[in-house]
C-alpha positions in Angstrom: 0.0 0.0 0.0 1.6 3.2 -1.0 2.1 6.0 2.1 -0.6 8.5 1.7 2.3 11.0 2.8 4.5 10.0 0.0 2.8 12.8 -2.5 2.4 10.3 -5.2 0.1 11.0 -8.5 2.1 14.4 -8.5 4.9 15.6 -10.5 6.3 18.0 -8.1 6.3 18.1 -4.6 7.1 19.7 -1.3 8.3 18.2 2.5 10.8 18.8 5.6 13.9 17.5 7.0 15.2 14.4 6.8 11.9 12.6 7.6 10.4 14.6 4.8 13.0 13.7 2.4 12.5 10.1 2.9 8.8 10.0 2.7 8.1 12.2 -0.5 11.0 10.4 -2.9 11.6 12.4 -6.1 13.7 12.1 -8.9 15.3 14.7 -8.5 15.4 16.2 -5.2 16.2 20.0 -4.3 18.1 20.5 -0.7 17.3 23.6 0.6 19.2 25.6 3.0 19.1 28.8 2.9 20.7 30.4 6.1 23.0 28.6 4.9 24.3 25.5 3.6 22.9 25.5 0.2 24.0 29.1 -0.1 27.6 28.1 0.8 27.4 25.8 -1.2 26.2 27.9 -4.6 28.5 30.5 -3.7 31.4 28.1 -3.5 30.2 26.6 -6.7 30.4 30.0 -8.4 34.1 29.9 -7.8 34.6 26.7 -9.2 35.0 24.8 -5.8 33.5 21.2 -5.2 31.9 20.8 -1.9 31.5 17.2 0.3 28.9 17.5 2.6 30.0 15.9 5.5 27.2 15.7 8.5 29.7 16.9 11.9 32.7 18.2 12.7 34.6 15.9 14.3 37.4 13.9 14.0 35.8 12.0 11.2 35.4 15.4 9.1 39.1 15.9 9.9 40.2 12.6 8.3 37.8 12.7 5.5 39.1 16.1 4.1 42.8 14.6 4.3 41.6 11.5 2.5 40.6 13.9 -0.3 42.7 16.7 -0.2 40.3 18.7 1.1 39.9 21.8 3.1 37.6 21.0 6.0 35.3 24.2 7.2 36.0 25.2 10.6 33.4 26.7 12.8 32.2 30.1 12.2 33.8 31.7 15.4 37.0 30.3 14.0 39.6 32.0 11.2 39.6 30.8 8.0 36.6 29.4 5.4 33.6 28.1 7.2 30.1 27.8 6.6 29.7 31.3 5.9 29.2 32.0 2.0 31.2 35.7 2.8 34.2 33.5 4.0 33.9 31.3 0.9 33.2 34.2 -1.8 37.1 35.3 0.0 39.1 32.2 -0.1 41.9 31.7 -2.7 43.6 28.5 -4.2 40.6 25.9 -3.1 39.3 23.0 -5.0 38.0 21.0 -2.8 35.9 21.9 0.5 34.0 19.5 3.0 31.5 21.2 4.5 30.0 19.8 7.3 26.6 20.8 8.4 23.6 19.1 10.7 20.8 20.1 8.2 21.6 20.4 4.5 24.4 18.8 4.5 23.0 15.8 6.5 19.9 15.5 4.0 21.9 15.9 1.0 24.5 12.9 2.3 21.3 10.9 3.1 19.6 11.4 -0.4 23.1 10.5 -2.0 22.8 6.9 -1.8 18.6 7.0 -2.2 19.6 7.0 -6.6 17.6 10.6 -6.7 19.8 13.4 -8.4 20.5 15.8 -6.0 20.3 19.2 -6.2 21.9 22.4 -3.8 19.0 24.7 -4.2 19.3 28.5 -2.6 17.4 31.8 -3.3 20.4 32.3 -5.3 19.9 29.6 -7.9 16.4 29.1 -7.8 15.9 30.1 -11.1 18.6 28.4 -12.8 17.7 25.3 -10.9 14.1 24.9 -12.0 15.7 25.7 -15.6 17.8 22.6 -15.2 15.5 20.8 -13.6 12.2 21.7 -16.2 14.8 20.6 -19.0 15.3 17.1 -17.4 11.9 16.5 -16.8 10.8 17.4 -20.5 13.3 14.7 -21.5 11.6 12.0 -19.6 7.6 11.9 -18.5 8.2 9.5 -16.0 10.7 11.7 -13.6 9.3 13.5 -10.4 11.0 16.8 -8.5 10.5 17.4 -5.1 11.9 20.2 -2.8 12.6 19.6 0.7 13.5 22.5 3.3 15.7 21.5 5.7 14.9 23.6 8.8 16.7 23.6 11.8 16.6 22.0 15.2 15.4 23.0 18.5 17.2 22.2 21.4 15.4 19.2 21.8 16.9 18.0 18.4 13.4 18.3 17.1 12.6 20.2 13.7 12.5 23.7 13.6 10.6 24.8 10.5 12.7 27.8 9.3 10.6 29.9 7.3 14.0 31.2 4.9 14.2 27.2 3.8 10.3 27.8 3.2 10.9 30.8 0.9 13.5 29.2 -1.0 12.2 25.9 -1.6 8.8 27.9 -2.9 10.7 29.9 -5.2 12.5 27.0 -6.8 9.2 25.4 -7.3 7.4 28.2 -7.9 9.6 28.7 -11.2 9.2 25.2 -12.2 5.3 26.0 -12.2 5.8 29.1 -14.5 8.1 26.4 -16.6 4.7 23.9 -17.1 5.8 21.3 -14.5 3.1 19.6 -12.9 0.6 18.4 -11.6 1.7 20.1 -8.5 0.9 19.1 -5.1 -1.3 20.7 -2.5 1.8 20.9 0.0 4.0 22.1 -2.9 1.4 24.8 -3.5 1.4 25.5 -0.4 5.3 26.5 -0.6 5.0 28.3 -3.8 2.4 30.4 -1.9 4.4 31.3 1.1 7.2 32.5 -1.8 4.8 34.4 -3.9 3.4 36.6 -0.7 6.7 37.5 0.4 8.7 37.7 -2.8 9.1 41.8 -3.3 10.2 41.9 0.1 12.3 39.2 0.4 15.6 40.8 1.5 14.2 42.7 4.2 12.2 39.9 5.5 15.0 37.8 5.0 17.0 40.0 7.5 14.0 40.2 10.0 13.2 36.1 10.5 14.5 34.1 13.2 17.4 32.8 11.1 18.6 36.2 10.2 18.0 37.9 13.6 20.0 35.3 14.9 23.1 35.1 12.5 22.8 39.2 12.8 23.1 38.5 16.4 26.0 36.3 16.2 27.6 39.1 13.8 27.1 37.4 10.6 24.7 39.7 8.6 26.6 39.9 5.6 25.5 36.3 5.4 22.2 37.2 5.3 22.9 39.5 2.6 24.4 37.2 0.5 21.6 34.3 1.1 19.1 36.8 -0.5 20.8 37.6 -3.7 17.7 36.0 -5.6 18.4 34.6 -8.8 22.3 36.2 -8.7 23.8 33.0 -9.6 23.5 30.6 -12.7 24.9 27.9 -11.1 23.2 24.1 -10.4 25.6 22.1 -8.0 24.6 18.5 -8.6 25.9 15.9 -6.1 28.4 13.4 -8.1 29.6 10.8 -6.1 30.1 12.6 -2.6 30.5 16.4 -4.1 28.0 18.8 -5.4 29.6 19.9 -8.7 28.2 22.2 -11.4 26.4 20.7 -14.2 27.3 21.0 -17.5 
C-alpha cells in the first residue's frame, strides 16, 4: 500500500527535513538551506569549488578532508573558510571543500545513496535550478521533482521549520510552475504560496526572520545579505559521487 504521505500522482512536490526527504521520494530532489548550507554551497560553486557534505565536525570530518585533499570548514567563530558563503566568496587556491553541516548537508548525504539526483537549491539559484531541472523532466515523463526544506533544530533536536528554507524551496518550485511542471501538489502549492506573498520583500524579511535575527546577532549579517541575492547565480551544483559539482 503506498504512504498517503509519500505525494504520489504528482509531479512535483514539497516536504521537511530528513523525515520529509524520505517520505516524499523524487527524482530529482532539491536541498534547501538557505541560512546557509545550500548558499555556501552555490557561492562556493560560483568559484569553481566542489563541496562534500559531510554531517559533523569531528574527528571524522578531519580525516575525511585529508583523505581527499580537502579543506575541512572550521566553525564560524573560528579563522579561516567556514560555513559562511562571505568566507567562501574570499578564499583563494581551493578545489575541494568538506562542509559539514547538521541540516543540508546531513539530508543531502542521506539522499546520495537513495539513486535521486540531488540538487543544492538556494534563493540564489532558484531560477537556474528549475531551468535545469524543467529541462530534465521534458526529457523524460516518467521523472518526479520534489523540494525539501531542511529547517533547523530545536534544542530538543526536534525540527524547527525555518521559514527562509520555506521561501526558497517555494521559489524554486514556484519557477518550475511558470516552466509547465506539474501536476503540482497541495503541499508544494502551499510552498509556492508562502514564496509568492513575500517575494518583493524578500531581502528585508530575510533579515527580519528568526534565522537572520539570529546570525545578525552572532555578527554574521553579511550572510544574510548574500543568502538573499535571488536569482544572482546561474549555477546548479549537482551531487556526483560525494560532491555537489556544477552541471554542464
Amino acid at each position: 500500500m503506498t504512504s498517503p504521505y509519500a505525494q504520489q500522482g504528482f509531479r512535483v512536490g514539497f516536504d521537511w527535513g530528513p523525515v520529509g526527504a524520505t517520505a516524499v521520494p523524487g527524482s530529482l530532489v532539491a536541498v534547501v538551506d538557505v541560512l546557509s548550507f545550500t548558499t555556501a554551497v552555490t557561492v562556493a560553486v560560483d568559484c569553481g569549488i566542489d563541496v562534500y557534505p559531510y554531517r559533523w565536525r569531528d574527528e571524522t570530518a578531519v580525516a575525511y578532508a585529508e583523505q581527499l585533499g580537502a579543506t575541512l570548514a572550521v566553525g564560524r567563530s573560528q579563522e579561516g573558510i567556514t560555513l559562511s558563503p562571505a568566507s567562501i566568496r574570499q578564499a583563494q587556491g581551493i578545489k575541494r571543500l568538506v562542509l559539514p553541516s547538521p541540516n543540508g548537508s546531513t539530508i543531502s548525504q542521506l539522499l546520495s545513496d537513495s539513486g535521486s539526483t540531488v540538487m543544492a537549491v538556494s534563493l540564489r539559484n532558484r531560477s537556474a535550478a528549475a531551468d535545469w531541472a524543467a529541462s530534465k523532466l521534458a526529457e523524460d515523463s516518467s521523472l518526479t521533482a520534489v523540494a525539501i526544506a531542511a529547517g533547523e533544530r530545536w534544542p530538543d533536536g526536534s525540527l524547527r521549520p525555518a521559514v527562509e528554507d520555506l521561501w526558497g524551496a517555494g521559489g524554486f518550485l514556484a519557477a518550475l510552475a511558470d516552466r509547465g511542471v506539474g501536476p503540482v501538489s497541495p503541499e508544494a502549492w502551499a510552498a509556492i504560496a508562502a514564496y509568492s506573498a513575500v517575494a518583493p520583500q524578500l531581502p528585508e524579511l530575510l533579515h527580519e526572520c528568526a534565522g537572520g535575527r539570529e546570525l545578525a546577532q552572532y555578527g554574521f549579517p553579511q550572510d544574510v545579505a548574500v543568502a538573499a541575492e535571488v536569482d544572482s547565480s546561474g549555477v546548479v551544483p549537482v551531487m556526483r559521487g560525494a560532491a555537489f559539482e556544477p552541471v554542464d
